[in-house]
N, C-alpha and C positions, 0 to 999 in steps of 0.2 A: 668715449666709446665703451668703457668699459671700465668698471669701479666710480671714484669721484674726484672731480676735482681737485687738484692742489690747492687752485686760490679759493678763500671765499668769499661773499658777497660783496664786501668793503675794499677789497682791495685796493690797493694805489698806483703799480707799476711791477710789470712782469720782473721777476728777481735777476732777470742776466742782462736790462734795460739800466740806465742811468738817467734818473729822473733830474740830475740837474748837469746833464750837459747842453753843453752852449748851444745855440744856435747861430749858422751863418756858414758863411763861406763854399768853396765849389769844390767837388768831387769827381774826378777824370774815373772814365774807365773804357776799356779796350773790349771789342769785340771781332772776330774774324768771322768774315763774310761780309755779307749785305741784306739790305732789308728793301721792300716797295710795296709796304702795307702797314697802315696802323691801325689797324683791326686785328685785332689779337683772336679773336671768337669764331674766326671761320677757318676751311682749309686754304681756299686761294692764297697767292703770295706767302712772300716772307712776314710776318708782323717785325716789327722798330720792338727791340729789346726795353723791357722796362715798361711798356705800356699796360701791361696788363696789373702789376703790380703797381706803377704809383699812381696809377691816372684813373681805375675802377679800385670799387670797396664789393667785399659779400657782406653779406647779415651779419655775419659773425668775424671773429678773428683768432685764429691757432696759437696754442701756445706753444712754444720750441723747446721748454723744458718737460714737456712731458708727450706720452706716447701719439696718444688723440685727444686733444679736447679741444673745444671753443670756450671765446666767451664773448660777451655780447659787444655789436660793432655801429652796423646802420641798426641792427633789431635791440632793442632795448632789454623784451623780457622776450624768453621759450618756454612752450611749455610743449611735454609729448610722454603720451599716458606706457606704462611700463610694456607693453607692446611694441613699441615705439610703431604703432599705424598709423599716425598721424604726428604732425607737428606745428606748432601755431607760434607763429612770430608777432613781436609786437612793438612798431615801428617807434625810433625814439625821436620826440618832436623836433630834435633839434636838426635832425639829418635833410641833408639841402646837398644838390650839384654846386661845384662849381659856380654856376651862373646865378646862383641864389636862390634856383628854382626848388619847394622843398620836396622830397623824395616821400612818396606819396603807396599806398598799399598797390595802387594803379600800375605801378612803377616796375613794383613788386612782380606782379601776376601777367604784366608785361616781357619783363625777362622772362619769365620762365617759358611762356610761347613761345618764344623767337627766338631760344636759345633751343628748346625740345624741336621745333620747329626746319630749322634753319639754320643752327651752330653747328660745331665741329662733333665730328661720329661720337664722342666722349659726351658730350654732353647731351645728342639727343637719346643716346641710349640712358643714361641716368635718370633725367627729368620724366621720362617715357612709364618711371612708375609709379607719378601721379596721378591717380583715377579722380584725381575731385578738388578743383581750387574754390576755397571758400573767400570771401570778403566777410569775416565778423564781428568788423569796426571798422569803425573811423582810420585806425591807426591798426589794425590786426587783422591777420589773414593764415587762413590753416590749411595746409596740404596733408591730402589724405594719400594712400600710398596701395597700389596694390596688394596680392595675398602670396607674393614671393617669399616675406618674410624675412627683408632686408635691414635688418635692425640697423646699418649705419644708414638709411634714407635722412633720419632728420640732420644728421651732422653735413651730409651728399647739401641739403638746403641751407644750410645753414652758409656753405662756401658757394650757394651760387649767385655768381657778379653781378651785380644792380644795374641796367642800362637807363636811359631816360625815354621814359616812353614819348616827351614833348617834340624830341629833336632825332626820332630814328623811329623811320618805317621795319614792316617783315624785310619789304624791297631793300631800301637802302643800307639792311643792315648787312644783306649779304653780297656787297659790291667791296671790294676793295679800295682802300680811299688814303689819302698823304694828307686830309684837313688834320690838323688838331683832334682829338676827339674829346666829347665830353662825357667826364663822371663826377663822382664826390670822393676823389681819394686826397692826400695830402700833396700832390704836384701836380699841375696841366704842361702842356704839350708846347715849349715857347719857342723851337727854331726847329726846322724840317731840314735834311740837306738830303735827299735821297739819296741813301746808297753809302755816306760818307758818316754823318753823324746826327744826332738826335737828341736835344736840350729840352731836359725840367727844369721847371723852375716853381720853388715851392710857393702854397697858396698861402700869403697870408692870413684870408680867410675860411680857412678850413675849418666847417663843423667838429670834427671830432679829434680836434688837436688836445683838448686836456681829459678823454675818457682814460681809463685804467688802460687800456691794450694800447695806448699810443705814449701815453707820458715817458719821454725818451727816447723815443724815436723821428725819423723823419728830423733828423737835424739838418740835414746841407741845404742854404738857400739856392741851390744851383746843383745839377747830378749833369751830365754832357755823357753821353757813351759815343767814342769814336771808331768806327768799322776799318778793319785792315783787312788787306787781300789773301795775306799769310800770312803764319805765327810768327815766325821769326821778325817781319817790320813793326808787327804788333810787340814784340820783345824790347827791341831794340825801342819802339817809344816810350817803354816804362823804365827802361834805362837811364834815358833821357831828361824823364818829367814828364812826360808829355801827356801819361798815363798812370793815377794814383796808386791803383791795387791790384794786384795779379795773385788769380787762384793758381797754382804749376801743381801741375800735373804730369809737366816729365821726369819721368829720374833725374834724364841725361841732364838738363838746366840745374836741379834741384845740387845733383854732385859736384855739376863743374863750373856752368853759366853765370852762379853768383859770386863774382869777384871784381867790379869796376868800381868806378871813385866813390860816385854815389852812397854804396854800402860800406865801404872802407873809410867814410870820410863821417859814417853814423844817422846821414840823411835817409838811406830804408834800411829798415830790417827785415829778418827774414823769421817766421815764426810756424812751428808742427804743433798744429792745435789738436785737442781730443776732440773726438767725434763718438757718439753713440751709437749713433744709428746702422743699421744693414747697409754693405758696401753695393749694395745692387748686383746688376749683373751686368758687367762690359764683355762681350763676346763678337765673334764671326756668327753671323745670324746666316744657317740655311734658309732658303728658301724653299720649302717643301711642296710648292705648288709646281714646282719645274720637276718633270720626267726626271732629272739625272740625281735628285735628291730624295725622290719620296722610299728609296729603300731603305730603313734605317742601318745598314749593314755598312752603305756606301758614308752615311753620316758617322758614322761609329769609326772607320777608318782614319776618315779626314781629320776628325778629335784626338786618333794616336800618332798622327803622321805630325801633330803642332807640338814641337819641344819646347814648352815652357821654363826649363830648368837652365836649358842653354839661352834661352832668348834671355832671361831674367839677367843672366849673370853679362851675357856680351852687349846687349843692348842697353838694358835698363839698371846698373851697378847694383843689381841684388837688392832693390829698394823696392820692390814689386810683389804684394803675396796674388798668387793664384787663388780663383776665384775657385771653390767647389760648390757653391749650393746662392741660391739665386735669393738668397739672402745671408749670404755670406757678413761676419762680423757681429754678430746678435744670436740671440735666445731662440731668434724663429729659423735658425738654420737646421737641416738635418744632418750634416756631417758629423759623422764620428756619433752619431746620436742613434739607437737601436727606439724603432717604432715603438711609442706605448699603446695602451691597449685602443684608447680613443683614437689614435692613427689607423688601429689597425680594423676597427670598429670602422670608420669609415670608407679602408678600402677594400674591406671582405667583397663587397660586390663586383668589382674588379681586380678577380685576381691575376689577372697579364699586367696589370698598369705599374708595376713596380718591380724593378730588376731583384731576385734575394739580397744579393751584397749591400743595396741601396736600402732595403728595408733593415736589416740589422744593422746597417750603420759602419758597414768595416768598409765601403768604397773611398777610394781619394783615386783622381785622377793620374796615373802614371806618371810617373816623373823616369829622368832617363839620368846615364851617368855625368850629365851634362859638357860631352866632351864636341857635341853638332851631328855627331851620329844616328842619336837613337837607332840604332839596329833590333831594339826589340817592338819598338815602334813599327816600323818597317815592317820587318816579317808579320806584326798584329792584322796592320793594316792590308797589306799581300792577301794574305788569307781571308781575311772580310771580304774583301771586293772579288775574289776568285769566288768565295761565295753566293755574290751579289749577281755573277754572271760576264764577268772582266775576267781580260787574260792578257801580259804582256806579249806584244810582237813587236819587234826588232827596236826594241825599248819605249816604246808605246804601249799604254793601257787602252784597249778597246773593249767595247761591248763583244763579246764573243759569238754574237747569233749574226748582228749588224757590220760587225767591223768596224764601228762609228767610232773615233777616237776620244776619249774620256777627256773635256777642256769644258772649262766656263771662265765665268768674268766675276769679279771681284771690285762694288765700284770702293771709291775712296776721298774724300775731303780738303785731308788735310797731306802735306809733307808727313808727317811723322806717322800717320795711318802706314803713309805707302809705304815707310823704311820698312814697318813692322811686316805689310801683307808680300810685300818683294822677299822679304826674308821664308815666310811659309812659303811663297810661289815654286821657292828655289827649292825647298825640301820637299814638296810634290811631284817637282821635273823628275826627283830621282825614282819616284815609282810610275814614272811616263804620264804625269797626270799633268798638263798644259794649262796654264791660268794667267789670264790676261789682267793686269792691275789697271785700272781704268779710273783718272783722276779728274772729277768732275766737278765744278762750281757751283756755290753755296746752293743758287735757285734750283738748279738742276738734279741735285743730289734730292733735297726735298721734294722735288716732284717723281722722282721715277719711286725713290721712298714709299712716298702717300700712296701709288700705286699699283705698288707690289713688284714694279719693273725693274727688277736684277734678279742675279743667281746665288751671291753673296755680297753683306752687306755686312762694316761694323755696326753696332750700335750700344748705347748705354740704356737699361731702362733704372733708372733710379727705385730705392726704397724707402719704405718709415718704418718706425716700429707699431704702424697700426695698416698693414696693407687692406685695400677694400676692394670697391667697385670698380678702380683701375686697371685689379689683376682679367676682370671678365672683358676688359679693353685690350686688354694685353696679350690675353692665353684662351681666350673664348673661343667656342667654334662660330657662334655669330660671326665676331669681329676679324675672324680669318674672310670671310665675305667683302668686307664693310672699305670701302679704300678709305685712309685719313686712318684708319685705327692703327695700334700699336703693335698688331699681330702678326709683326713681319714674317716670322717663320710659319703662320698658316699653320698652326696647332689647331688640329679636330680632334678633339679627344674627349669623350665622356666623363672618365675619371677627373681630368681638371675641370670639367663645368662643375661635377659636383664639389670636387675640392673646394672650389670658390665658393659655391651655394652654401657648403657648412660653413665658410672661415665668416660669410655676412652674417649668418642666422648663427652664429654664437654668442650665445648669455653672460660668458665668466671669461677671466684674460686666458685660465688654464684651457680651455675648448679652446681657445681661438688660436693660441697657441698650438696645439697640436694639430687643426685644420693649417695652417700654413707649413707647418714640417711636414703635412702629407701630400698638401698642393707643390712642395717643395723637392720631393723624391718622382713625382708623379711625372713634372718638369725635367728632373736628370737623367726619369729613364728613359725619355723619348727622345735625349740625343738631337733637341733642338735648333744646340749651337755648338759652338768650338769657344769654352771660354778663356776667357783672358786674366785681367790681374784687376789688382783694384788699390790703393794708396792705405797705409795702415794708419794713420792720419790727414788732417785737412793742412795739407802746405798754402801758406799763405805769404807773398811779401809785401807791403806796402813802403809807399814814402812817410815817414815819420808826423806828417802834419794834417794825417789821418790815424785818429784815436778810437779806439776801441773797449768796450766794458773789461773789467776784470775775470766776467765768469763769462764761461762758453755756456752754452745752453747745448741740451742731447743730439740735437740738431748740427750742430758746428755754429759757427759765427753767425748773424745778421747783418748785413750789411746796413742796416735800418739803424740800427741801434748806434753806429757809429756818430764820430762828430770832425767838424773840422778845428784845427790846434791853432790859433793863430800868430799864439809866439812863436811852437816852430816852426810856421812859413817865414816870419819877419827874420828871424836867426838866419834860415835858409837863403834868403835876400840878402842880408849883408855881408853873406858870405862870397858873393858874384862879384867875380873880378870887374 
């Protein structure tokens, strides 16, 4: 995206890959919820976990050890002139589905219809600034882009997924379906269980198992992901066996839950990998389409009314940093960071869109004496909302014209959501503020999600250290419209559509970096969420007879990259009474 490449042309195998691990063997993994879709490309249903990664390929393939880059996958050569207005792919002869059928420029310029067409909101707004698909060979084909001036376009093409035009209509593509599906990735689709579990099984014949971006990867002749209905049963299978690897993500497991024979007996370990990357943003997402949110005064409350310091220490054993900037963890945060001139250069035309504190860089979130009080929380919040047009009566917060009692609903997922949102609920009761926890099933959570149908919601939006055409997914005033998009909270705001428009059309990593610290302040002043915590490493535990590279990549781990051990299964076998 931006400077050059690490590898070059000759390469042999990504540096945090192992070119001579083994191949074979089967690899369990655990997922909570369910699924009744293996169609990963549209909104209906749940997609089956995994499908979109081992069973499709894009053009190109990402490198983990650096910011943004590709390198070549199904597309052989790219080419795209220092404007980046165009870009031209050029298909590598060997690249073939699955079913042998080879993967054709047809193929190509098929996806992109039916995905701009007919795919999920993310993807038709991307492809949408195509103005001109060329066929310029045999094997080569160039998309021209319109005068947005979106410099990451050819990289946006570069990851978009190859379908086969031979075996999928516009129609059929946008039906929800349980067949098998076909692609040309390194595993097909070999046992369907809806709802319960879902089995790859790798192609022997896969095209592109000895290019540079694969050598080392895609080791398990067998991947099974098994769906639980809760974390805890999901727990207790990886306890068991039953289940290979577990990403944890709770303190509370992280501090106390690992102590059974298993680990004590050397069969898994437990490992806090480095991570480079921005911790994202896990937060309480207003919804600011609802009447009871759109005043930010009322949102500004509810952010001091959440004691983080106490929840960290009672819930989460101090193992939690709070999140202050939506790219928390990295260079593109702005915390503690006073705007430079280029930040400032960008948001001179809106100057409401950025609180002072925020722009010089001295805001952090309150924190309280962490004793469950917050009392200054409390009086912050009082004052806001009296502000806002709320008054307590007879320890009720009501609307003061209406009399309407100040309550909404809050849905939730998981158990451990609800510990946490039961926990704020209770610290709102004390300013009369009523909120109903509402614990809803996987399908169902996704659909009122997709929809916009809640008051609050959690959610995680992940980061890279290259954000792009995602954030106008995310934070756009389009996409506050658009159901399927990411813009839960219904952000309309000018300054972030521009934020976004400079952090694409920036030329140097120094620009683009400071387009994201300014889309980043622009984000904290409008008080879109109530943020939460985030892991200061990637906790990781596996059973021992799942091997992993030496070096982490910026990214955290691949799971690609691993292999299966087969002396430590056999070890682990004759150790069964």
């Amino acid at each position: 995206m931006h400077g050059e490449p690490l590898e070059h042309a000759d390469f042999s195998n990504f540096p945090y890959a192992n070119p001579a691990a083994p191949k074979g063997g089967r690899a369990r993994f655990g997922k909570q919820g369910s699924y009744d879709n293996l169609n990963p490309f549209i909104v209906k249903g749940v997609s089956g976990d995994g499908v979109r990664e081992y069973v499709y390929e894009t053009l190109m393939a990402r490198a983990y050890d650096e910011p943004f880059t590709l390198y070549g996958l199904i597309a052989e050569t790219i080419e795209t002139p220092p404007d980046r207005s165009w870009v031209e792919f050029t298909l590598n002869p060997a690249a073939k589905f699955s079913d042998g059928t080879p993967i054709t420029v047809d193929d190509v310029i098929f996806s992109h219809a039916v995905l701009r067409d007919h795919g999920r909101p993310n993807h038709r707004s991307y492809y949408k600034k195509v103005v001109k698909v060329e066929k310029t060979g045999e094997r080569s084909v160039r998309f021209t882009f319109d005068d947005s001036g979106d410099r990451e376009m050819p990289l946006i093409m570069g990851l978009m997924p190859i379908l086969p035009s031979h075996a999928l209509t516009p129609e059929s593509f946008e039906q929800t379906t349980l067949d098998p599906p076909l692609g040309s990735g390194p595993y097909t689709v070999d046992a369907v269980d809806p709802g319960k579990s879902l089995t790859f099984k790798r192609d022997p014949n896969y095209w592109g198992r000895d290019l540079p971006v694969n050598r080392g990867r895609y080791n398990f002749d067998e991947i099974r992901v098994d769906y639980f209905r809760d974390a805890s049963s999901m727990f207790e299978a990886f306890k068991s066996g039953l289940v290979d690897l577990r990403d944890e993500l709770s303190p509370n497991l992280w501090a106390q839950g690992y102590d059974f024979p298993a680990l004590r007996q050397g069969k898994v370990v437990t490992e806090a990998l480095p991570i480079e990357t921005p911790a994202g943003m896990s937060a309480l997402v207003f919804n600011t389409r609802r009447p009871i949110f759109s005043d930010p005064r009322v949102r500004q409350a509810l952010i001091r009314m959440f004691d983080y310091t106490w929840i960290d220490r009672t819930l989460y054993h101090d193992l939690f940093a709070y999140s202050q900037s939506y790219f928390a963890r990295s260079e593109l945060s702005s915390h503690g960071r006073p705007a430079d001139e280029t930040e400032r250069a960008l948001l001179a035309p809106f100057p409401d869109a950025v609180k002072p504190e925020i722009m010089d860089g001295t805001f952090s979130f309150a924190a309280s004496e962490g004793a469950g009080q917050n009392r200054e929380g409390r009086i912050a919040a009082l004052k806001l909302l009296s502000e806002a047009g709320y008054v307590l009566r007879n320890g009720t917060l009501v609307n003061a014209e209406t009399g309407e009692p100040f309550t909404f609903e809050i849905l939730a997922r998981t158990r451990s959501q609800e510990r946490l949102l039961l926990t704020y609920a209770d610290a709102l009761k004390r300013i009369g503020i009523e909120v109903r926890i509402r614990q809803v099933d996987s399908a169902q959570y996704e659909r009122r999600k997709q929809t916009f149908e809640f008051d609050m919601i959690p959610n995680y939006w992940g980061a890279s250290l290259s954000p792009g055409n995602e954030q106008s997914f995310r934070w756009g005033s389009k996409a506050a419209k658009t159901e399927g998009s990411f813009n839960l909270a219904g952000v309309e705001n000018e300054a972030v559509d521009a934020m976004i428009a400079a952090m694409l059309e920036a030329k140097t990593r120094e620009d683009f970096v400071s387009a994201v610290r300014a889309l980043d302040r622009v984000l904290l002043s409008g008080d879109y969420v109530v943020p939460l915590f985030y892991l200061p490493d990637q906790w990781v535990a596996r059973w021992t007879k799942l091997r992993r590279p030496d070096e982490t990549p910026l990214y955290g781990y691949q799971i690609d990259t691993w292999w299966y051990d087969q002396d430590q299964d056999s070890r682990r076998e004759t150790r069964k009474p």
